[in-house]
C-alpha positions as CSV (number, residue, x, y, z in Angstrom):
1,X,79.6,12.5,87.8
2,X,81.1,15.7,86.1
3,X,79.2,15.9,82.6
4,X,82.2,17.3,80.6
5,X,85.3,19.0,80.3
6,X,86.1,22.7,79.3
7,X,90.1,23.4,79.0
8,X,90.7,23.1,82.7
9,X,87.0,23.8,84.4
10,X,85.1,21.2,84.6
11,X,81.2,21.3,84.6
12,X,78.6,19.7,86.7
13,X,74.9,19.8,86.3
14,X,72.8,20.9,89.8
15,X,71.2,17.6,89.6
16,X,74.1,15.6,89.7
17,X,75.3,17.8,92.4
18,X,73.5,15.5,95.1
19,X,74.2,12.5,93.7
20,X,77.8,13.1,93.3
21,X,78.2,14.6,97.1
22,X,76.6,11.4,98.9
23,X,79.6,9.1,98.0
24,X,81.5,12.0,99.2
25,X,83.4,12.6,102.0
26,X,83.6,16.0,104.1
27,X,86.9,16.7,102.7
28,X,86.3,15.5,98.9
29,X,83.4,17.5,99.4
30,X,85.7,20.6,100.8
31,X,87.6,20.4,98.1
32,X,84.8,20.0,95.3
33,X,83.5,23.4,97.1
34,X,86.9,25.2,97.1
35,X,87.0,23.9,93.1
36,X,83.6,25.7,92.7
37,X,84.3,29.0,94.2
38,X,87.8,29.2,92.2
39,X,85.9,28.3,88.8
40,X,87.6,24.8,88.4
41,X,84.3,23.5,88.1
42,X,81.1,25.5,87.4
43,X,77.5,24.3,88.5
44,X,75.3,24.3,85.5
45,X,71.1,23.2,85.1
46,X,70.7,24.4,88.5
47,X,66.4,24.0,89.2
48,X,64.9,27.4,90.1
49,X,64.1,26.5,93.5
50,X,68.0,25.4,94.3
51,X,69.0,28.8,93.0
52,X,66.4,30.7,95.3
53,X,67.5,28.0,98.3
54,X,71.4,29.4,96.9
55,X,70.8,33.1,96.6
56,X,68.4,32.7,100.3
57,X,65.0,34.4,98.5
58,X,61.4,33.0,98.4
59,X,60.9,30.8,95.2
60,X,57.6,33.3,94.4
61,X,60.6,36.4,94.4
62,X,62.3,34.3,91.8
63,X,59.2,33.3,90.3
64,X,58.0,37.7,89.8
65,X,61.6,38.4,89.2
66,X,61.4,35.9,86.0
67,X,58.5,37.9,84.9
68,X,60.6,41.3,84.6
69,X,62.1,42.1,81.5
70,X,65.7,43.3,82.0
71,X,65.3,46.6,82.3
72,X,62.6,46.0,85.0
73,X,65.1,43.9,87.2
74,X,68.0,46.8,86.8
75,X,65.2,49.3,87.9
76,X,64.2,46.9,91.1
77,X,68.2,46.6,91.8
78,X,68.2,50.5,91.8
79,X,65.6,50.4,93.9
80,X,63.8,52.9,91.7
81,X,60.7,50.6,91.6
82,X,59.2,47.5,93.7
83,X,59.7,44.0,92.6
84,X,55.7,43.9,92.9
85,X,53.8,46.7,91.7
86,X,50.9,47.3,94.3
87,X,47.5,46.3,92.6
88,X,45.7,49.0,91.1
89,X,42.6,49.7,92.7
90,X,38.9,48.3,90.9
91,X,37.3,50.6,88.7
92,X,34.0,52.0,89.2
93,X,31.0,49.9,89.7
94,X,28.2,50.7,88.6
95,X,25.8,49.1,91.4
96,X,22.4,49.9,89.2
97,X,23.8,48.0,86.6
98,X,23.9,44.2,88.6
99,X,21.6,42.4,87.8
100,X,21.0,39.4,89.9
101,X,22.8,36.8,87.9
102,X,25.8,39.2,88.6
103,X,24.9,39.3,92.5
104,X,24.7,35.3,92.4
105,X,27.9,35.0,90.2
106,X,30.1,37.3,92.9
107,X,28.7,35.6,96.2
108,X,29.8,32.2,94.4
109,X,33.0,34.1,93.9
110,X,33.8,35.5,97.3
111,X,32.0,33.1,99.2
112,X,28.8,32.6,101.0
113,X,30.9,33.2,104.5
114,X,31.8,36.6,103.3
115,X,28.8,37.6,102.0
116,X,26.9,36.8,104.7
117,X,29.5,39.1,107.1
118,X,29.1,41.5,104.7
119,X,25.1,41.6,105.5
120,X,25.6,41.4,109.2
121,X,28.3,44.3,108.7
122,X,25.6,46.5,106.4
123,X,22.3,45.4,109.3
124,X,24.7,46.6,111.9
125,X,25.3,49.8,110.3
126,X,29.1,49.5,109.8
């Protein structure tokens, strides 16, 4: 199932790639590999998650790294910044300002559970 010819590589598409290797046997498919690595035949359309499954990195990395402009990844290869920038803390809250529509809207938000811990954890003193 290779999708076309190039001079002398030949290409296949990643999803074809598992069709192609079940009517394979473990030497065709040696031999399909050794093809690969010397650039007789080049994998092309591979998904995201088969080239994070490829490269051994969590599809989220991938997924963060995508959202890097190219300078941004060259600067995370450096190591001269993170691939995730750590959050930036809230601003300022001004806790005279909530009104209680506000106080409703954040315990829907966060969650009766927490809320309520947060009361025990402000009764108790902590």
């Amino acid at each position: 199932m290779l999708q076309y010819t190039n001079g002398h590589r030949r290409a296949i598409l990643g999803a074809s790639l598992a069709r192609l290797r079940r009517d394979m046997s473990a030497a065709k498919r040696a031999c399909l590999a050794a093809d690969i690595v010397d650039g007789r035949v080049v994998l092309q359309g591979l998904t995201i998650r088969a080239i994070a499954t490829l490269v051994g990195v969590n599809l989220d990395y991938v997924h963060r790294a995508l959202r890097l402009t190219p300078e941004q990844r060259e600067q995370v290869r450096r190591g001269d910044r993170p691939l995730v920038l750590p959050r930036t803390p809230a601003s300022h809250i001004d806790w005279d300002a909530i009104n209680d529509d506000d106080l409703v809207e954040a315990v829907r938000r966060i969650g009766l559970e927490r809320a309520l811990a947060a009361a025990v954890a402000v009764e108790r003193g902590a």
